[in-house]
C-alpha positions in Angstrom: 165.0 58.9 175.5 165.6 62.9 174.2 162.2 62.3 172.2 160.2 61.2 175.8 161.4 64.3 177.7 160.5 66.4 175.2 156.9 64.8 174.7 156.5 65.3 178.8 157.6 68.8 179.0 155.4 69.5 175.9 153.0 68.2 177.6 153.6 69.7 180.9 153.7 73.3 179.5 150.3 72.6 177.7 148.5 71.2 180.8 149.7 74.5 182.2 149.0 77.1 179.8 145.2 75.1 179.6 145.0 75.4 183.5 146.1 79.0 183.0 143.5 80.4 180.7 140.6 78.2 182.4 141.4 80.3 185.6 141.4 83.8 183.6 140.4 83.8 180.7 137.4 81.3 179.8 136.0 78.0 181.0 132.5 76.0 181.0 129.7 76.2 183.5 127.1 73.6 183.7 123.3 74.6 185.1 122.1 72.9 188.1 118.6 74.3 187.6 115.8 74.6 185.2 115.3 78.7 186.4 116.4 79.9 182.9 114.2 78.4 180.7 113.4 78.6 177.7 116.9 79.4 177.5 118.5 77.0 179.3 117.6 74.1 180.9 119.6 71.9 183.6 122.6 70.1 182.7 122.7 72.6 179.6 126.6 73.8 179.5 128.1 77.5 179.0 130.7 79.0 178.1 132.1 81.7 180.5 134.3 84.3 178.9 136.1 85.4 182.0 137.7 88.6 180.3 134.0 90.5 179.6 133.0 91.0 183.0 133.1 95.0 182.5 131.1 95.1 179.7 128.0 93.4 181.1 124.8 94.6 179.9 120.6 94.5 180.3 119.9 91.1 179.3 123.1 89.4 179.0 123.3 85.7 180.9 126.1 85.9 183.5 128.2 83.7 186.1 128.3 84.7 189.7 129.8 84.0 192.7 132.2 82.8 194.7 132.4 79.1 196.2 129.9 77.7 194.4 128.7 79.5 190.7 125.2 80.7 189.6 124.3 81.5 186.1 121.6 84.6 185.6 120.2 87.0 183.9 120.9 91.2 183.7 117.3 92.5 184.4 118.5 95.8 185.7 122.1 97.8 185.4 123.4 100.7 187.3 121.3 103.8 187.1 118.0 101.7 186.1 115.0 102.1 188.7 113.5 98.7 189.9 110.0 98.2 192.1 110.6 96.3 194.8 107.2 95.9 197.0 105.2 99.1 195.6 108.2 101.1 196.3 110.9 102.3 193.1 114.8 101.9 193.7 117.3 103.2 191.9 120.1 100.5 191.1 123.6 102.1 192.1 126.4 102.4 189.5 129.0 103.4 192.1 130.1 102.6 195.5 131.0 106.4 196.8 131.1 109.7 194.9 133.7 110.5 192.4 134.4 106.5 192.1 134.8 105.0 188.6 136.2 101.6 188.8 133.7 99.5 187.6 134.1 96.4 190.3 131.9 98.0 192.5 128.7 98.9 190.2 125.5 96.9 191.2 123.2 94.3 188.6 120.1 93.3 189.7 120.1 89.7 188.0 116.7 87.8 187.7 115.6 84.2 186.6 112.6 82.5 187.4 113.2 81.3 190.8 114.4 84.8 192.5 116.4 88.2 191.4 119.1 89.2 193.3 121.3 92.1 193.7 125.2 92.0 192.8 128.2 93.6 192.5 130.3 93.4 189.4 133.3 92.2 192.1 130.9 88.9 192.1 130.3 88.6 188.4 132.9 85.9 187.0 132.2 86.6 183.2 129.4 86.7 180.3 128.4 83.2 179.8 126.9 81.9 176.1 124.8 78.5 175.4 127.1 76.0 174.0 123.5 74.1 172.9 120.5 75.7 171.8 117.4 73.4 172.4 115.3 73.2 169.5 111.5 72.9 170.0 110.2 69.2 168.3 106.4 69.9 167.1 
């Protein structure tokens, strides 16, 4: 009997600490669209470090939102100037003078379907291919 309770609190306390770091620390994303390609293609999974949201960078594939989770591309960080319609924007990096924080600084994040403007409050973490597709010739 002593060996059962302690194989269900063991188990207990490692369903917890999973659910734990899978809500702040890292977890997988799968794509619901082919927007990325040729990087990634639908039902091609991610992993989503959850603790490198401040050190997002041109380039780098991230997870947004809120309720439901998009995955993206960094085309343009904080001080970069984007052409919208002829006219030349400059991405901000802050939300008022004198502010530092971080959270608020603004990524304009492109894929193939649309680019759209975010702020690093919506950004859940860098996300990297789990699979690499490999061209067949």
């Amino acid at each position: 009997m002593l060996n059962a309770l302690k194989f269900i609190v063991s188990l207990a306390v490692a369903i917890v600490l999973m659910l734990i770091v899978r809500a702040y620390a890292f977890t997988i994303c799968t794509t619901t669209s082919d927007n990325l390609i040729p990087g990634l293609r639908r039902g091609d999974k991610v992993f989503v470090n959850r603790l490198q949201k401040s050190s997002v960078g041109r380039g780098d594939l991230v997870v947004f939102g809120d309720s439901v989770l998009s995955i993206s591309r960094v085309a343009a960080v904080g001080g970069d100037t984007i052409e919208i319609g002829g006219e030349s924007f400059i991405v901000t990096d802050h939300c008022s003078d004198g502010c530092g924080c971080g959270a608020c600084r603004n990524y304009l994040l492109a894929s193939d379907a649309d680019s759209v403007i975010v702020t690093g409050n919506e950004i859940v973490g860098k996300a990297y291919p789990l699979k690499l597709r490999v061209k067949k010739e």
